[in-house]
C-alpha positions as CSV (number, residue, x, y, z in Angstrom):
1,X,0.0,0.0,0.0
2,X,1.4,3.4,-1.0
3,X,0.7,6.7,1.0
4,X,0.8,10.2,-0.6
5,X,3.4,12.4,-0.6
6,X,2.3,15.3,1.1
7,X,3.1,18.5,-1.3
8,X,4.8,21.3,0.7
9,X,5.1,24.5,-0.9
10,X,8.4,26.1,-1.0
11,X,8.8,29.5,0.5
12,X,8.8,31.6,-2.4
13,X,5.4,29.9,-3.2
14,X,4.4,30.7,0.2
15,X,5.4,34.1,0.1
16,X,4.3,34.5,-3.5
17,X,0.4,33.0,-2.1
18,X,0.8,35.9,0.8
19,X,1.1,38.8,-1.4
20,X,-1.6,38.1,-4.1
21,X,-3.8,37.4,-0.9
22,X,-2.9,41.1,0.4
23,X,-3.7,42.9,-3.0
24,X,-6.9,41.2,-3.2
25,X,-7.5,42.5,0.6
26,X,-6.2,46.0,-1.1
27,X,-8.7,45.9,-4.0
28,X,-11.7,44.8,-1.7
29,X,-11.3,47.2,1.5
30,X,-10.8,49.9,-1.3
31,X,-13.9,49.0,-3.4
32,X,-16.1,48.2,0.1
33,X,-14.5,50.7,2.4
34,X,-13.1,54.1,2.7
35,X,-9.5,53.9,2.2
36,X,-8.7,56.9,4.3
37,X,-11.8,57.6,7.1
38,X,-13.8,60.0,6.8
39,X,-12.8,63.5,8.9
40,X,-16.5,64.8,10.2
41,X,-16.2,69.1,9.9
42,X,-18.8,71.1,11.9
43,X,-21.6,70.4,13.8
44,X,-24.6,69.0,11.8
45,X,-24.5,65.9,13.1
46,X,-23.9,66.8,16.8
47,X,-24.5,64.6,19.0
48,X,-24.4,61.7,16.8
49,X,-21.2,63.1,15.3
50,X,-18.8,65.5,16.0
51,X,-16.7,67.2,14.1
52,X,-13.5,69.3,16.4
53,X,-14.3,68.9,19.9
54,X,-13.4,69.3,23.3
55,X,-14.3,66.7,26.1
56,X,-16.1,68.6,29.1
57,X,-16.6,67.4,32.6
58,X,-19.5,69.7,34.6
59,X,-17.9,71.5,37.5
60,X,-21.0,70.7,39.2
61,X,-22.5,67.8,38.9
62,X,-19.8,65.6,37.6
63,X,-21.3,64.7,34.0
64,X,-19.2,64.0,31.1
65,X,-20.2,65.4,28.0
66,X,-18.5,66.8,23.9
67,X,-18.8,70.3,22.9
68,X,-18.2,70.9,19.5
69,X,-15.8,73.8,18.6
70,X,-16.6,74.6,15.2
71,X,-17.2,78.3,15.0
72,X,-17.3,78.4,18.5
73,X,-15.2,81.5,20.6
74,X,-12.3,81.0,21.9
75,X,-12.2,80.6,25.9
76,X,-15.8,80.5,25.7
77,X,-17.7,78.5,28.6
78,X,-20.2,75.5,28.2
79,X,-23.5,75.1,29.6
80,X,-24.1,71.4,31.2
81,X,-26.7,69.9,29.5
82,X,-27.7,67.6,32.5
83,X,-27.7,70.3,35.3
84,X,-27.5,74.0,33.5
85,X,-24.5,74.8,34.9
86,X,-22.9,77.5,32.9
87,X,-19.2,78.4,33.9
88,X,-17.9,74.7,32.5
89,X,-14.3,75.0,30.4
90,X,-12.8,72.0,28.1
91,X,-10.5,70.2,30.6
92,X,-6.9,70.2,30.4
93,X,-5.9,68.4,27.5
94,X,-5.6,68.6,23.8
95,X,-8.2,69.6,21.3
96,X,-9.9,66.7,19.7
97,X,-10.4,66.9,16.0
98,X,-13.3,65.7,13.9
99,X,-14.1,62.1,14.4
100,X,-12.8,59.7,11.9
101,X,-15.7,57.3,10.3
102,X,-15.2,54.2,7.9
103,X,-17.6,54.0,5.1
104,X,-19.3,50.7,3.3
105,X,-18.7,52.1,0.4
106,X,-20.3,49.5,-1.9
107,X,-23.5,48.4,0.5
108,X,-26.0,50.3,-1.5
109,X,-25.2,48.7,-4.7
110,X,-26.9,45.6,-3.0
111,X,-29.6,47.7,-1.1
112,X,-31.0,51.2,-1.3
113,X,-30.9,54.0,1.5
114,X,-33.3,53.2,4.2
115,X,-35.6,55.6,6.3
116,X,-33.5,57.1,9.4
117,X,-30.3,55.6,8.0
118,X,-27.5,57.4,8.3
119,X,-25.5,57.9,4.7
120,X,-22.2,59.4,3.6
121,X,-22.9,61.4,0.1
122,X,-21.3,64.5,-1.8
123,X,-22.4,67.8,-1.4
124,X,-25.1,68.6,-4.3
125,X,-23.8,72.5,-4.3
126,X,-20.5,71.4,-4.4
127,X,-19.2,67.3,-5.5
128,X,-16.0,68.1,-4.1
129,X,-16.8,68.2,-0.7
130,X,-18.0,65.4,0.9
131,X,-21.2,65.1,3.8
132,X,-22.6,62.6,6.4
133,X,-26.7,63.3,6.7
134,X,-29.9,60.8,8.1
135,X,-32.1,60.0,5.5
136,X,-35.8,61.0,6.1
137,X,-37.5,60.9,2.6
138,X,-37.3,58.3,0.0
139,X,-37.4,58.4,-3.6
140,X,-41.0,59.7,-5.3
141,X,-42.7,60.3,-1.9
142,X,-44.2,63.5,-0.6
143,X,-42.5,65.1,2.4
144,X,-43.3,67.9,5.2
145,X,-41.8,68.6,8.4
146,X,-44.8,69.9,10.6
147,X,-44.4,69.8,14.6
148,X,-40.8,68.4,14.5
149,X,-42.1,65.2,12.8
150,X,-41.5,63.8,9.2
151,X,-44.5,63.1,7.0
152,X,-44.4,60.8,4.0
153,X,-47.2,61.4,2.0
154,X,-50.0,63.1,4.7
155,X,-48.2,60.1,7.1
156,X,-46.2,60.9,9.9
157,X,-43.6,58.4,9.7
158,X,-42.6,56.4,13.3
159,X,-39.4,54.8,14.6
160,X,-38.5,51.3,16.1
161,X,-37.2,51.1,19.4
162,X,-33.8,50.7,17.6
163,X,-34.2,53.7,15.5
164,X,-35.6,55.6,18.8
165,X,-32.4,54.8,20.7
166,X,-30.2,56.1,17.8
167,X,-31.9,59.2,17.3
168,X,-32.2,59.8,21.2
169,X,-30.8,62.9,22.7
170,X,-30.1,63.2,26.4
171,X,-31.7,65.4,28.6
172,X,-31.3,64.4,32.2
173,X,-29.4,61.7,34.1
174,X,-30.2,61.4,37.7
175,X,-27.1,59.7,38.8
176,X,-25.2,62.9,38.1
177,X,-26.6,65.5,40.8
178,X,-25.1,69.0,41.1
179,X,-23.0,69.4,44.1
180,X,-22.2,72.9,43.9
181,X,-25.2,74.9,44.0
182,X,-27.9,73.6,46.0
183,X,-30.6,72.9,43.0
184,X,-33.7,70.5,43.4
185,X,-33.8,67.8,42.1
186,X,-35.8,67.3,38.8
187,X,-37.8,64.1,39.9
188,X,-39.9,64.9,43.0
189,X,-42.7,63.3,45.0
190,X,-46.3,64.8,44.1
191,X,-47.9,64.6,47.5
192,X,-45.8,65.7,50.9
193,X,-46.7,62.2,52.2
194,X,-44.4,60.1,50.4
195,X,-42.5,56.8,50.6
196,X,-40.3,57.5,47.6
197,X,-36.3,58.5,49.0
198,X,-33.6,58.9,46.8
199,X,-29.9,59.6,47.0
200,X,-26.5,58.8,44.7
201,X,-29.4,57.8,41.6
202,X,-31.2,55.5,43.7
203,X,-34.6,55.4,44.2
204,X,-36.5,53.6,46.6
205,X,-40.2,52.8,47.5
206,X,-41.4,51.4,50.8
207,X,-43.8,48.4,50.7
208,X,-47.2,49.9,51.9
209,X,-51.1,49.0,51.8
210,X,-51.9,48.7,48.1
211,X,-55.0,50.8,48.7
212,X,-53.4,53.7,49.2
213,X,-53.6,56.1,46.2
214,X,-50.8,56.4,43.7
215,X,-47.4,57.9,45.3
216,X,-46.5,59.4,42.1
217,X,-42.5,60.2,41.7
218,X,-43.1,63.5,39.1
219,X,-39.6,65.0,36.6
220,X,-40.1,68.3,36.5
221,X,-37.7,69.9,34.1
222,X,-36.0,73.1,34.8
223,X,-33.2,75.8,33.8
224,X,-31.2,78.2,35.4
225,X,-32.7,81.7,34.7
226,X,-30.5,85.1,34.5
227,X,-26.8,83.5,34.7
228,X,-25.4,81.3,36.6
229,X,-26.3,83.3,39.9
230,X,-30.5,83.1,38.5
231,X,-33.3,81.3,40.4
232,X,-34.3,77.8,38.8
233,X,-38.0,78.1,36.7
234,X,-39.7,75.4,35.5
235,X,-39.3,75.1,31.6
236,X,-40.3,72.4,29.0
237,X,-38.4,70.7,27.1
238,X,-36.9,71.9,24.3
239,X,-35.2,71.5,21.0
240,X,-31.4,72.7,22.4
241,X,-28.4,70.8,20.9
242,X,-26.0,69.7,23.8
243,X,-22.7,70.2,23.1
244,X,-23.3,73.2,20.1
245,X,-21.6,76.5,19.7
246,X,-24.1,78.1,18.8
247,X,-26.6,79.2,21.6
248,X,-30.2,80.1,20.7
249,X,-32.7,82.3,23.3
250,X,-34.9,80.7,24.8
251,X,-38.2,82.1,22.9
252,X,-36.5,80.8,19.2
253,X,-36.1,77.3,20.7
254,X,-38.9,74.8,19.8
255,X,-41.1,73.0,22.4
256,X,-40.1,69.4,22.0
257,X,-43.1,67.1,23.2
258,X,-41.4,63.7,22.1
259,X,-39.8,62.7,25.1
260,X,-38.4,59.1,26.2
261,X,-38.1,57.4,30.2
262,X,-35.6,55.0,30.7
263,X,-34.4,53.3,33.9
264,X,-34.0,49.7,35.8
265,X,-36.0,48.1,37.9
266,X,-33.1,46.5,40.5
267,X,-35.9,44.7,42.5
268,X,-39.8,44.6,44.0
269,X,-41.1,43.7,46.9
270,X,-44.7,43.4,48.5
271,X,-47.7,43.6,46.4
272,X,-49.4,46.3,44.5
273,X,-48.8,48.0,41.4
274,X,-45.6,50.2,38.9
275,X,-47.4,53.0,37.2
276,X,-45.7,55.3,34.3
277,X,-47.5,58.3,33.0
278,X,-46.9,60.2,30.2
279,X,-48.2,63.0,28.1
280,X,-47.1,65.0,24.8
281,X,-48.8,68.4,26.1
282,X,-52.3,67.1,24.8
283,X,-52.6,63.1,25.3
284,X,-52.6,61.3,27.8
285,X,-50.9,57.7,28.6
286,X,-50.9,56.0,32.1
287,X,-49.2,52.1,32.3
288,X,-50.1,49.9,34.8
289,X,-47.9,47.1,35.6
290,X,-48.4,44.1,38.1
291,X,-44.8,42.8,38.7
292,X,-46.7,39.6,40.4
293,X,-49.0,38.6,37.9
294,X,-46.4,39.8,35.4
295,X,-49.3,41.9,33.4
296,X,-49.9,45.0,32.5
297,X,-52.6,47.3,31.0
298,X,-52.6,50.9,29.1
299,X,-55.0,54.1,29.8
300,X,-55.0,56.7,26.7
301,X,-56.8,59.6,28.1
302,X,-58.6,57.6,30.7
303,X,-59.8,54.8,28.4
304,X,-58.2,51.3,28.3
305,X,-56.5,50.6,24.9
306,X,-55.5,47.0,25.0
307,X,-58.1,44.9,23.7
308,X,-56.9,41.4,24.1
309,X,-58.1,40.4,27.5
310,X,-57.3,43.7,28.4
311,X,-54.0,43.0,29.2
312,X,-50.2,42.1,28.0
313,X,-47.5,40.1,29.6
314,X,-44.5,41.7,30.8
315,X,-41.4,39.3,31.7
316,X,-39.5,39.2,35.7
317,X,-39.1,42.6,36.5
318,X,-36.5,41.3,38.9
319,X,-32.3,41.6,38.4
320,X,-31.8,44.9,36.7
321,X,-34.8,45.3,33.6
322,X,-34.9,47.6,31.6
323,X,-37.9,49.5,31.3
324,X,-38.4,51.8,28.5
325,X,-41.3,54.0,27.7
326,X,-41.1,56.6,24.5
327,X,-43.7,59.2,23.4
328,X,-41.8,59.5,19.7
329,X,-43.6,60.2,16.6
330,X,-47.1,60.4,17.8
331,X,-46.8,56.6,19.2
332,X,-46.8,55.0,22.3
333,X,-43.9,52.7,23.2
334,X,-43.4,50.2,26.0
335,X,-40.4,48.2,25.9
336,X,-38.9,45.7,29.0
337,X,-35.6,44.1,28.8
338,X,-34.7,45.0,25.5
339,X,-37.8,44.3,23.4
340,X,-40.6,45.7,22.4
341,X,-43.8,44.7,24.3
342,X,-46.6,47.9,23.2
343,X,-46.3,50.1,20.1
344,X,-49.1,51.9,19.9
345,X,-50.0,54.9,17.3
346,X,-52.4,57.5,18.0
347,X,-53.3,60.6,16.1
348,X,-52.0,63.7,17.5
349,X,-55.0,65.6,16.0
350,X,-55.4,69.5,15.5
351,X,-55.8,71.1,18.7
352,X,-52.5,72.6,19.9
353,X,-50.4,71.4,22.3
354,X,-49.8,72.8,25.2
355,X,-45.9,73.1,26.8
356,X,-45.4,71.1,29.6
357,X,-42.4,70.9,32.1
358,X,-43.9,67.9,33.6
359,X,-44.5,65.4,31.2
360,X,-43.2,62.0,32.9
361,X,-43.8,60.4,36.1
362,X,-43.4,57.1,38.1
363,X,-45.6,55.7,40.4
364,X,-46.1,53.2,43.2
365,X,-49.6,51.7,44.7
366,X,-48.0,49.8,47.3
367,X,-45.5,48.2,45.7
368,X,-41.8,48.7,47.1
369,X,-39.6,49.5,44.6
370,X,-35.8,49.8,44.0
371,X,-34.9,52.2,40.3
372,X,-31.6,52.8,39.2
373,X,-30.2,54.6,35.7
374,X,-33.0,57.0,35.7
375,X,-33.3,59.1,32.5
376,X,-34.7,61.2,30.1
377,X,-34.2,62.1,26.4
378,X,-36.1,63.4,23.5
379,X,-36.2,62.7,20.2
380,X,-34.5,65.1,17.1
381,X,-36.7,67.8,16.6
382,X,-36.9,68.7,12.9
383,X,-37.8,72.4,12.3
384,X,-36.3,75.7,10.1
385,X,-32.2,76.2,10.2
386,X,-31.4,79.3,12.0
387,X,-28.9,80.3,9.6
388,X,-30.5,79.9,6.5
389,X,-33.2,80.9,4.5
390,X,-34.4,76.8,4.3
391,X,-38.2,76.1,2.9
392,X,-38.5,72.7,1.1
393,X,-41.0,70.2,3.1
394,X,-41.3,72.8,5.8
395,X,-44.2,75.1,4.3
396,X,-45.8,72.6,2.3
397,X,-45.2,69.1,1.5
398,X,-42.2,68.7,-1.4
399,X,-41.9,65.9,-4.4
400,X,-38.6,63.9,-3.9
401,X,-37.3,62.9,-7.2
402,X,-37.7,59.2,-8.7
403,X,-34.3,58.8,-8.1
404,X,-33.6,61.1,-5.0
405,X,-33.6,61.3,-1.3
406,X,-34.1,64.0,1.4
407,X,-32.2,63.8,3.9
408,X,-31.4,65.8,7.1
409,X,-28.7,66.8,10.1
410,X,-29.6,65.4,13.7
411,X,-28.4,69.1,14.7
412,X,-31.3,70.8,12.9
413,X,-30.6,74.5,14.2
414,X,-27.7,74.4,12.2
415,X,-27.6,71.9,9.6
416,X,-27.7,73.2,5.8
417,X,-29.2,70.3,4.4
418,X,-32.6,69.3,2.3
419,X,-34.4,71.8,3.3
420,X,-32.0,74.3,1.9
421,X,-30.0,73.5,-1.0
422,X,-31.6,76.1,-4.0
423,X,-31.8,73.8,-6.7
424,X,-34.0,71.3,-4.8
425,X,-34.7,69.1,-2.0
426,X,-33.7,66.1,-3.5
427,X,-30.1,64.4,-3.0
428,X,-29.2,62.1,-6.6
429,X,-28.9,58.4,-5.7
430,X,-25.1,59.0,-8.1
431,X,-24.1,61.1,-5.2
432,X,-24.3,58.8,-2.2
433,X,-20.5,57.6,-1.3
434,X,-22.3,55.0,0.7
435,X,-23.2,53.9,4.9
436,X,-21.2,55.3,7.4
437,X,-20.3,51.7,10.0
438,X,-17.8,52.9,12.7
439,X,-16.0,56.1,14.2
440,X,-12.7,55.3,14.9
441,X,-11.8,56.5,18.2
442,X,-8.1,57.5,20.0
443,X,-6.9,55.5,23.1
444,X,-8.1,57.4,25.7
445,X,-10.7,59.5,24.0
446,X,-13.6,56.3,23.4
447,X,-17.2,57.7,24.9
448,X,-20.0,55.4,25.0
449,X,-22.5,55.1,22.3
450,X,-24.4,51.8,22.0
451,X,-21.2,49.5,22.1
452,X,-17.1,49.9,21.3
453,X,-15.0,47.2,21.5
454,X,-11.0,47.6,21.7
455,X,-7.9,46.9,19.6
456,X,-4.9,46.6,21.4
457,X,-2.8,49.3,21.7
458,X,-4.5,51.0,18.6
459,X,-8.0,52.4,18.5
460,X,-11.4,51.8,19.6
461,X,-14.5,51.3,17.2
462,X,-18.3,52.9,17.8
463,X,-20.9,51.5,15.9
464,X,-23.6,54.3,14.2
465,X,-26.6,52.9,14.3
């Protein structure tokens, strides 16, 4: 019986094998990705992107934040977004520039654009220059930007809880509370006999008879009035860009009524019931959850809106869930541990609606309760660019070309985007470089923003979603 030589390539085949291999690599990363990343200049994209920056820790309350320098003064100070504290300077250390971003260059040759993606594209006034925008509008629908929202086609168009989470802007964090100045604190009981206490971003509820009423734990925003020495007022929400060099009075901001509660639930104990309430200055939303029976049931302006039994399953709230609850895009969302459990659209209507610095609240009916993470964002407020004389989709609705896309900055203030190029809303699907994956990040400069991991001794990587 004979046995096969085995066939050993010598080393010049070896090495011969090695370097086709590496100019294949070559030819692909440079046909799939951006040989060189992408530099982001200014501050369109704030605070999904930033172009040069300066990292920022609050004097008073500890939080650390990104201010963006483009066109902003020299020695100016920053205003905290979390607590309003105004007399912040960049810390000791060197200016960062623009964030670097790799770009799958060749993904849309498989797929087009989707809605709320965010794309890499040339400049339609000028080819040279190169752009990273969100895509709002597809190709041959109708757009308008009414109330901060995007509508496609009379629609208003809603997000997942995915999309909601990338688009999400911060707008308190209660484990970072001011130590300076002596401020109260944004969430507060409703009724002077409580059993909520709180300290270090813990909140805890005592166990008591579950037919009590509703101790209702209320976040009441609020910003410093008349300089840093000014009382605190009561104030909604509004469409302020943390982070942006350019700041706006208070009556040419935009009253932002799309807000989002997140926080964990660390334990429960006793019986009774979790209550959320919500409101977007005109509906109302109250949720009702039974950690026991693991249910939970939904009021919309007093009436019940679950019609299955009346009632939806919600999983443990035991270990550490995750309870998030969104009023985006005229919709209703309810989602525990990571998925959604209650998306519900309603109809926003005609009436106006009316500014409210109170528009979230947790409650307990004799549960006890233990919360940690508490917080509050809003979603991107879409309105008219401050700078520039912008009208398409905001008037009335605009035609998108068969072949073209509208797409807008996250920073809307400042962004020069669809709604004001001259020639027309519509960006040609030729001029679309392709999807922006990953910021590539300095040792020692990586934030968090939905997940990084690390290469050793070289860089760190954020996703965009």
């Amino acid at each position: 019986m004979y046995r096969a030589a085995s066939f050993r390539p010598s080393p010049l085949r070896r090495a011969v094998n090695a370097a086709v291999l590496f100019l294949i690599a070559v030819q692909l990363v440079d046909q799939w990705l951006a040989p060189i990343p992408w530099r982001i200049v200014g501050c369109s994209m704030v605070p999904a992107l930033y172009g040069k920056h300066a990292r920022v820790r609050c004097a008073d309350c500890g939080m650390v934040f990104f201010r963006c320098l483009e066109h902003a003064a020299d020695g100016s100070l920053t205003v905290c977004p979390n607590c309003g504290y105004a007399s912040n300077q960049s810390e000791d250390r060197p200016v960062l520039p623009g964030e670097k971003v790799m770009v799958f260059r060749s993904l849309y040759q498989f797929r087009p654009p989707r809605r709320w993606e965010v794309v890499a594209m040339r400049n339609p006034l000028d080819a040279s220059q190169l752009a990273v925008k969100r895509v709002v509008g597809l190709p041959g629908e109708s757009i308008q930007i009414c109330d901060g929202d995007i509508y496609v086609d009379g629609r208003v168009q809603r997000k997942t809880l995915p999309q909601q989470r990338a688009m999400a802007i911060l707008v308190h964090d209660a484990d970072h509370t001011p130590l300076r100045h002596k401020l109260p604190s944004r969430w507060l009981p409703e009724s002077q006999q409580t059993h909520w206490g709180w300290a270090d971003g813990r909140y805890v509820h005592a166990a008591t008879d579950p037919r009590e009423p509703v101790d209702w734990l209320v976040y009441r925003h609020w910003r410093r009035e008349g300089g840093q020495g000014g009382q605190v007022a009561e104030s909604p929400i509004t469409d302020e860009t943390p982070g942006c060099p350019m700041p706006r009075r208070l009556e040419d901001c935009s009253f932002v009524p799309d807000v989002m509660l997140s926080f964990r639930v660390v334990t429960t104990f006793g019986r009774g019931l979790l209550l959320l309430r919500a409101t977007d200055g005109r509906e109302q939303f109250q949720v009702n959850i039974d950690p026991n029976a693991r249910r939970y049931w939904v009021l919309h302006n007093g009436r019940q809106i679950l019609r299955s039994g009346g009632m939806g399953k919600t999983p443990p709230l035991e270990g550490g869930v995750k309870i998030e609850l969104s009023l985006f895009d005229q919709q209703l969302l309810l989602a525990m541990d990571g998925k959604t459990v209650l998306a519900f659209p309603y109809d926003a209507g005609t009436s106006p609606r009316t500014p409210t610095a109170r528009p979230l609240a947790i409650g307990s009916q004799g549960l006890g309760l233990e919360l940690r993470e508490l917080r509050v964002y809003r979603d991107v407020y879409y309105g008219r660019p401050a700078a520039a004389a912008g009208a398409w989709g905001l008037d009335k609705p605009v035609k998108i070309a068969k072949r073209g896309y509208f797409v807008l900055g996250d920073n809307s203030p400042v962004s020069l985007d669809s709604r004001c190029w001259p020639e027309g809303p519509s960006v040609d699907a030729e001029l679309l470089e392709g999807k922006p994956l990953a910021v590539l990040i300095s040792p020692g400069d990586a934030r968090w923003f939905g997940g990084w991991f690390k290469v050793p001794d070289l860089t760190r990587i954020r996703y965009i979603r």
